[in-house]
NULOLUM-859077 format. One record per residue: residue in one letter; y negated, x negated, z negated of N, C-alpha, C in turn. Coordinates in steps of 0.2 Angstrom, whole numbers, plus 5000, padded with zeros to 4 digits. Last residue first. Layout:
REM NULOLUM-859077
aYXZYXZYXZ;...
***
This chain:
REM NULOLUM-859077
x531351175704531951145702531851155692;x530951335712530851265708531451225706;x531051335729531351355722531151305718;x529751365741529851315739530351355731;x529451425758529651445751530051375748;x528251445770528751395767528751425759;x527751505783527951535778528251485775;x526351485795527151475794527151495787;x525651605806525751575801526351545799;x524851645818525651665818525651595812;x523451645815523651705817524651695818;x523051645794523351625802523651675807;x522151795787522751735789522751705795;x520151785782521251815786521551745785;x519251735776519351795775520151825780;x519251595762519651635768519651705769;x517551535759518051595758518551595765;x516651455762517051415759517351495753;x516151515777515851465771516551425768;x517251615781516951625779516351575773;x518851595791518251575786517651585784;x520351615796519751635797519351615792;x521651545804521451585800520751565800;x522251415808522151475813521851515812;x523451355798523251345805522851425807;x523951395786523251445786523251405793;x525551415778524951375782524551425784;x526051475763525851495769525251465775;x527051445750526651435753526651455760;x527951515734527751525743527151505746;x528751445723528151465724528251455733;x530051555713529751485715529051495716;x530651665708530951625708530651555713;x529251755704529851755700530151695700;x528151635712528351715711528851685707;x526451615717526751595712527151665711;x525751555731525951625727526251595723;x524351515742525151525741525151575735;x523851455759523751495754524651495749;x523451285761523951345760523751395755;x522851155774522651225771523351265768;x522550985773523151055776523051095772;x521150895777521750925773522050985777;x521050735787520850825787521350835780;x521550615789520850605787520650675787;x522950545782522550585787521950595785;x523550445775523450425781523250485785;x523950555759523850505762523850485771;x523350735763524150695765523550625765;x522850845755522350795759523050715758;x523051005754523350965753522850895759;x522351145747522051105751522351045750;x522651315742522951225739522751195748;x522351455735522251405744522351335740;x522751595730522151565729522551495736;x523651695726523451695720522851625721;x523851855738523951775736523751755729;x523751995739524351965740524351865738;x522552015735523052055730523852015733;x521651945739521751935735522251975729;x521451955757522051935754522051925746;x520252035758520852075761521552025759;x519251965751519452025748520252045750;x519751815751519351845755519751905750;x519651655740519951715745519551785747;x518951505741519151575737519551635743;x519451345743519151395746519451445738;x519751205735519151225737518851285739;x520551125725520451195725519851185728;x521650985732521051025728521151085731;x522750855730522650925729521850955728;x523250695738523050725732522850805735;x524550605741524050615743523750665738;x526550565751525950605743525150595748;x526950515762527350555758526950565752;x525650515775526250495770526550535767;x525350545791525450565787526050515781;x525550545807525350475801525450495795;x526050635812526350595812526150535806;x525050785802525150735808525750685806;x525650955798525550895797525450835802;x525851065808525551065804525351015800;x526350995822526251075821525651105813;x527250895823526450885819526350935821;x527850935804527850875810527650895817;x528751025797527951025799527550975801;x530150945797529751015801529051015800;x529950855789529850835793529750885799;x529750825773529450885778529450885785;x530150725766530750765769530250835772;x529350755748529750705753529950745759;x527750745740528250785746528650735751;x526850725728527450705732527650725735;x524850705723525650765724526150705728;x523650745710524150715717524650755717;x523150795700523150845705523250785710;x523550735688522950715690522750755696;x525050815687524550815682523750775683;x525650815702525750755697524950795693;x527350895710526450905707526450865702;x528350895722527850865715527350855716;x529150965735528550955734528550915726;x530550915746530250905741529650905737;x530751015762530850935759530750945749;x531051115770530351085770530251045765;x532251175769532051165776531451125774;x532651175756533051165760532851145767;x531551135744531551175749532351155754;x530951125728531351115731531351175737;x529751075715530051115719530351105724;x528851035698529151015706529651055708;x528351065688527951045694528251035699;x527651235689528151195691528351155686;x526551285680527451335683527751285688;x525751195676526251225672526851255674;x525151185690525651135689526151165683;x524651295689525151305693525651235693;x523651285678524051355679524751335684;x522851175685523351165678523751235677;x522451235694522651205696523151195689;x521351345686521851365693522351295693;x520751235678521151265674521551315680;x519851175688520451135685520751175681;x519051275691519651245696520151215694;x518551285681518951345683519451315690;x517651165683518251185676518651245679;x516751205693517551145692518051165687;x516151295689516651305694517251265694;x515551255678515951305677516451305682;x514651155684515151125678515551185678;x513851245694514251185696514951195691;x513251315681513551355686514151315691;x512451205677512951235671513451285676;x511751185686512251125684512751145680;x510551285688511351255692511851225692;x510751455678510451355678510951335682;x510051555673510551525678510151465680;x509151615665509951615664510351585669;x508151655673508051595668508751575665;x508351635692508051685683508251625679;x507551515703508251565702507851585694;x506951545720506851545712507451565710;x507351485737507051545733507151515723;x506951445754506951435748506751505741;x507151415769507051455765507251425759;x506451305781506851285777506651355771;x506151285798505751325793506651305788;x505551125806505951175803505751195799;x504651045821504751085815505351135813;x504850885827505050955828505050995822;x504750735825504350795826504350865828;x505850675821505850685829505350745829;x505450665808505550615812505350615819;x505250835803505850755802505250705808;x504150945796504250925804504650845801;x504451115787504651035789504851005795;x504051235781503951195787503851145787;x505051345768504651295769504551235775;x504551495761504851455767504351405768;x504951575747504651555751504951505756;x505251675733505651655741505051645744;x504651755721505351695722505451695729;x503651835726503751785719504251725719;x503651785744503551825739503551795732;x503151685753503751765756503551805750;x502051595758502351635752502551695752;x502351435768502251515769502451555761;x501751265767502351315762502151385766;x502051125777501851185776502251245772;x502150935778502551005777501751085775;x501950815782502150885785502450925784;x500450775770501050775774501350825779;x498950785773499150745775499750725772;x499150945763498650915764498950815765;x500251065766500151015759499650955763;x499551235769499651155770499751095763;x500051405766499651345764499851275767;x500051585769500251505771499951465769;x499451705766499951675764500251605765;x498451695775498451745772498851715766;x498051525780498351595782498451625775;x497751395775497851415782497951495783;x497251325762497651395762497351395771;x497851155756497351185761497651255761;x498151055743498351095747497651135753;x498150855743497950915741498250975745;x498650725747497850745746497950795741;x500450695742499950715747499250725744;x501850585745501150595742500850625744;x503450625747502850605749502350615743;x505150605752504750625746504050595750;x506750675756506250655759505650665752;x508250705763508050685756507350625759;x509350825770508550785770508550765762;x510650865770510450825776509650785776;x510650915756511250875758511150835766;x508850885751509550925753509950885756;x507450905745507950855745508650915747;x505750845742506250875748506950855748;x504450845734505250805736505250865738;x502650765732503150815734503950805733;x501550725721501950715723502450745726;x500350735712500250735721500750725723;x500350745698500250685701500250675710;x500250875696499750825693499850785695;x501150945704500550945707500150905702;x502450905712502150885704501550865705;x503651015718502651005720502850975712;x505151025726504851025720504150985723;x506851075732506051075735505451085729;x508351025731507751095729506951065734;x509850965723509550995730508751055730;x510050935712509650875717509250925721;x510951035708510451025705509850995708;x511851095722511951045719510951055714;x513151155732512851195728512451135723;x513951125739513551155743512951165736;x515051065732514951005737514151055741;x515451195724515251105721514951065726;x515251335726515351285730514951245728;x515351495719515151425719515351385721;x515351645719515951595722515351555724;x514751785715515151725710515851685711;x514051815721514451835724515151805719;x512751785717512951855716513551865715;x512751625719512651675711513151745712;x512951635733513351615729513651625723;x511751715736512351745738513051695735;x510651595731510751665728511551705731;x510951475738511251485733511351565728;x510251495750511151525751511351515742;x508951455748509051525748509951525748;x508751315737509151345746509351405743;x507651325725508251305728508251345734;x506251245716506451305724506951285724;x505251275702505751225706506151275708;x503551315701504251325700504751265705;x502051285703502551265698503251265697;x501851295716501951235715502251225707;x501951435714502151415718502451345714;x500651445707501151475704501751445709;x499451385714499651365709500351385704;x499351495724499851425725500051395719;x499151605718499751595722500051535722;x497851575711498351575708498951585713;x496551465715497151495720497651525717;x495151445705495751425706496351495713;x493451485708494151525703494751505708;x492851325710492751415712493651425707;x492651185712492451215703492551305707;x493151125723493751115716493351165710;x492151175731492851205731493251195726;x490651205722491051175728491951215726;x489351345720489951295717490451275723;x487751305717488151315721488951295717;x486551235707487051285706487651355711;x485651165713485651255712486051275711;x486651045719486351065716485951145716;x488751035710488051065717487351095714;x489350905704488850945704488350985708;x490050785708490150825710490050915710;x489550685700489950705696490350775700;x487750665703488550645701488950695696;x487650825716487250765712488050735710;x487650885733487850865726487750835724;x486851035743486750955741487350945732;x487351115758487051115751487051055748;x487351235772487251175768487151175761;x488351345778487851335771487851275770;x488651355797488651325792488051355786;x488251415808488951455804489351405799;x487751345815487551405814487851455810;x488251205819487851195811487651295810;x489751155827488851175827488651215819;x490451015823490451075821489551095823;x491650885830490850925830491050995828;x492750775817492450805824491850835823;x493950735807493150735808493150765815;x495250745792494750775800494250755802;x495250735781495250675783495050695791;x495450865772496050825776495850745780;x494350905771494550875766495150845768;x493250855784493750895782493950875776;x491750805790492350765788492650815784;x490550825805490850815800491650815796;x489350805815489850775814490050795807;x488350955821488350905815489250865815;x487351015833487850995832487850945827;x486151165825486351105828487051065828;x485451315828485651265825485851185827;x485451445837484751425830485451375827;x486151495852485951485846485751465843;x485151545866485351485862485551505854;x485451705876485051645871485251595869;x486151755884485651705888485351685882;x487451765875487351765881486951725884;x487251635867487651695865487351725871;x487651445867487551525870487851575868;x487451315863488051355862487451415863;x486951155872486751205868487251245867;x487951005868487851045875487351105868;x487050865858487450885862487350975864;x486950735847486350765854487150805859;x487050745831487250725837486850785842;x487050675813486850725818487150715827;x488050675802487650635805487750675809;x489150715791488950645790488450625795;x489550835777489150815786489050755784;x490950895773490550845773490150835779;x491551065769491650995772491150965771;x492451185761492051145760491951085764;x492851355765493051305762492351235765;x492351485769492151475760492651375762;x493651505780493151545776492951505770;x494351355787494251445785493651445782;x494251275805493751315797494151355795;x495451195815494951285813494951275806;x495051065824495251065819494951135818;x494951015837495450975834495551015828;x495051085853494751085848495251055845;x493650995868494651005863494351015856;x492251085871492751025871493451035868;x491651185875492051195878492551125877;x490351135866490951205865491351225870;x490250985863489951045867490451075865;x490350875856489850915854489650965859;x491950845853491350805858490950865856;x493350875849493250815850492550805852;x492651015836492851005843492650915842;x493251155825492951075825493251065832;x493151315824493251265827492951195825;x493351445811492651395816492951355819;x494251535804494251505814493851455815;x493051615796493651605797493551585804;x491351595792491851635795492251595795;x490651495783490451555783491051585787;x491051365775490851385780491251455779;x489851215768490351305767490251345773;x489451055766489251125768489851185768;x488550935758488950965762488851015763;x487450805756487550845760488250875763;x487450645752487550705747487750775750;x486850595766486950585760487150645754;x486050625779486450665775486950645770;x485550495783485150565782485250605779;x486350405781485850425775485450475776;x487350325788487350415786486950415780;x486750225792486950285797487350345794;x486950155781486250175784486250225788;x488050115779487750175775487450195778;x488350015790488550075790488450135786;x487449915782487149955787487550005790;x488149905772487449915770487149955777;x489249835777489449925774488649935774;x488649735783488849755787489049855784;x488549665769487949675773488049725777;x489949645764489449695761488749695765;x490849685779490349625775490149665772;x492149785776491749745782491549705776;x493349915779493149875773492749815781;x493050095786493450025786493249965780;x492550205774492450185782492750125781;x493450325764493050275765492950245771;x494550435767493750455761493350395761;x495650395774495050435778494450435773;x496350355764495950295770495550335773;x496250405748496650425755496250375759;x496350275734495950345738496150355746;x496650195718497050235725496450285730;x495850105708496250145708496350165716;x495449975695495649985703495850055704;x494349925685494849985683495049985694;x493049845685493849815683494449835687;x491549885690492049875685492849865688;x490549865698490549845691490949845688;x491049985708490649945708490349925701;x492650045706492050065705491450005704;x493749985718493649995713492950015711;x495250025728494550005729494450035720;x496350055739496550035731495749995733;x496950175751496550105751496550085743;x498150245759497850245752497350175757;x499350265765498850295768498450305764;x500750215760500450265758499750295759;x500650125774501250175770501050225767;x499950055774499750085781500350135778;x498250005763499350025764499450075767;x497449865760497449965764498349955764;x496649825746497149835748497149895755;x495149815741495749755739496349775743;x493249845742494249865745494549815744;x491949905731492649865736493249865738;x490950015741491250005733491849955737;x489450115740489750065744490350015738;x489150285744489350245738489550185742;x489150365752488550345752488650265748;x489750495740489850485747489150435747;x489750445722489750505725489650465732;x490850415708490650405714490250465717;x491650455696490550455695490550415702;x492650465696492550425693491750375694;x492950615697493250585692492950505691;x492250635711491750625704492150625698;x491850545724492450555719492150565712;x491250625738491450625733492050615730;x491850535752491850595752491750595744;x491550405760491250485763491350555759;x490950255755491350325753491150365757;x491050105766490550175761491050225760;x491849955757491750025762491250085759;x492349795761491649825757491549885761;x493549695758492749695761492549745758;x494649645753494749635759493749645763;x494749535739494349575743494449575749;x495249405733495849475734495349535737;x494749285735494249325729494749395730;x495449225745495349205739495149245732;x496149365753495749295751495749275746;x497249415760496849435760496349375760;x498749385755498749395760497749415763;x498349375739498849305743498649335752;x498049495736497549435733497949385739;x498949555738498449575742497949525742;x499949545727500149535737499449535742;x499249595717499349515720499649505725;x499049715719498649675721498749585721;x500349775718499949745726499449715726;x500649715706500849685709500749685719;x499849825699499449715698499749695702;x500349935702499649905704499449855704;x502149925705501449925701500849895704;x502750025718502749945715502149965713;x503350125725503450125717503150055714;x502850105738502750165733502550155725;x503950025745503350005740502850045738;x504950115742504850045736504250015737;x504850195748504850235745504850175739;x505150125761504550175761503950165752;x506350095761505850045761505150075759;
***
């Protein structure tokens, strides 16, 4: 549901919003807090709101005179009210209009209440940029018996944070439109680019087990999928997350750099750390807000997944058409009648010894054949590979390694036996042996 109304065209929430709102589709009237100078706003701006969507944590507001609506995070504007009532909300932040600031040390603290022993809510780094919006009366900050030289200023994080920061370990500076600093300071979006993240964001991440797959040159179809990656489309702010148990997508602000090598993806949860060129790990807090680190790594330019997938299959289907060739059908005097059917089903009448030891009672007389596991080093000279039979009315398959010899084909139930992902690396510990002669 999230994710549709995500996708719904902009005339179409605004006429949800025009029906649910008023007549005139205005829900009221916000100050900006935080420069947009794509579109020659700057904080202070008082501009109309049409839409809040508690989904994607946007407001759709338009530039004063004009037409064009566009998206901005909920934290970058103050609630929507009277145009009277935003006039006086401006008011209280006109001292510092235009005014942000660069902070000088790593760590600074932003604190819930203007004393330095209060709850911290948010740490500065170094050189990043925030918004002051208004002064406040609070406790002095002590370097031993002196005071330090400054003051307690509320202000506004690129992430949408706000709390008290004391001003002693703040550079003020002022912007004109367009996000121009004046004297020629430069803010965060005009300094030499981050090329770590920038590199990052550009590659599409697979689950690290895929490489020991590559190496190993034992691919797994049901493990091993194109879908599955971790992708940044950092021109339009969009994340995915997608694996056989997560498939999760979001919008985000921006990135924030946290650490030496770690960055935030700015109001979602996720957190990249950069292990290196190709491998990075990536911090995912689900639902139950509990975080996981999920590894991720780059594959070369010659290994493409889907083409690695299509190969596997093919090579299955050509194992399987090898052995239907040397049949298809086979006789046993103790363990009934196998047929191999050319679409990889099968017939076994008369098994009534591997009743339920290795078959269950519910079991039919057919049902179909895959090729799933590969064989471990320590069986590859005695077996030729593992027939996965999936017996109509059961809901597991029955494992066999087997053989293709002179006068038939030997199968070996695998009850018991040892695994490896999806490699057998032993036998069962007291295996059954069934030898089938062709007919």
């Amino acid at each position: 549901m999230i994710h549709f109304y995500r996708k719904l065209p902009l005339c179409l929430l605004l006429a949800v919003s025009f029906i649910l709102t008023s007549c005139s589709g205005i829900m009221g009237y916000g100050v900006l807090l935080w420069d947009v100078p794509e579109k020659g706003l700057q904080d202070g701006d008082i501009v109309p709101v049409y839409i809040r969507s508690n989904i994607s944590h946007v407001y759709v507001v338009s530039t004063p005179g004009s037409k064009e609506h566009f998206e901005i995070p909920l934290w970058q504007v103050t609630d929507p009210q009277s145009r009277h009532g935003a006039k006086k909300t401006a008011g209280q932040y006109a001292e510092f209009i235009h005014q942000y600031a660069k902070v000088k040390i790593d760590g600074l603290p932003v604190r819930a209440d203007p004393v330095n022993t209060a709850k911290q809510v948010y740490r500065l780094r170094r050189s990043e940029t925030v918004k002051l919006l208004y002064k406040g009366k609070g406790q002095a900050v002590m370097t031993g018996r002196n005071a330090l030289e400054g003051e307690w200023l509320r202000i506004l994080t690129k992430d949408g944070t706000q709390g008290w920061c004391f001003s002693y370990n703040l550079d003020q500076f002022e912007t004109e439109k367009g996000g121009v600093v004046v004297g020629g300071q430069q803010t965060d979006s005009q300094e030499e680019k981050d090329t770590v993240i920038e590199s990052v964001l550009a590659k599409t991440w697979y689950p690290d087990y895929y490489r020991a797959m590559i190496d190993r040159n034992r691919i797994d179809p049901q493990l091993m999928n194109a879908s599955y990656s971790f992708t940044v489309d950092a021109e339009n702010n969009k994340v995915s997350l997608n694996l056989p148990d997560i498939h999760e997508s979001w919008d985000y602000s921006g990135t924030t750099k946290t650490g030496d090598t770690e960055y935030a993806l700015d109001g979602i949860p996720v957190k990249i750390t950069v292990k290196g060129d190709a491998f990075i790990v990536v911090t995912y807090s689900g639902d139950n807000g509990k975080p996981q680190d999920l590894n991720f790594i780059t594959l070369g330019e010659n290994e493409d997944v889907a083409a690695l997938v299509a190969a596997e299959k093919e090579r299955r289907v050509q194992v399987y058409g090898k052995l239907y060739a040397f049949g298809p059908d086979f006789r046993s005097a103790s363990y009934g009648q196998l047929s191999l059917k050319e679409d990889q089903s099968f017939g076994w009448k008369n098994y009534r010894l591997l009743v339920p030891s290795v078959v269950d009672s519910s079991a039919k007389n057919g049902g179909t054949i895959a090729i799933k596991y590969y064989l471990g080093d320590a069986l590859v000279s005695s077996y030729d590979g593992v027939l996965s039979f999936r017996f109509d009315g059961m809901d597991t398959d029955v494992n066999f390694l087997y053989k293709m010899e002179n006068n038939g084909l030997r199968l070996e139930d695998l009850t018991g036996a040892s695994y490896d992902g999806s490699t057998v690396t032993s036998r069962g510990t007291s295996p059954l042996v069934l030898f089938f002669q062709k007919d």
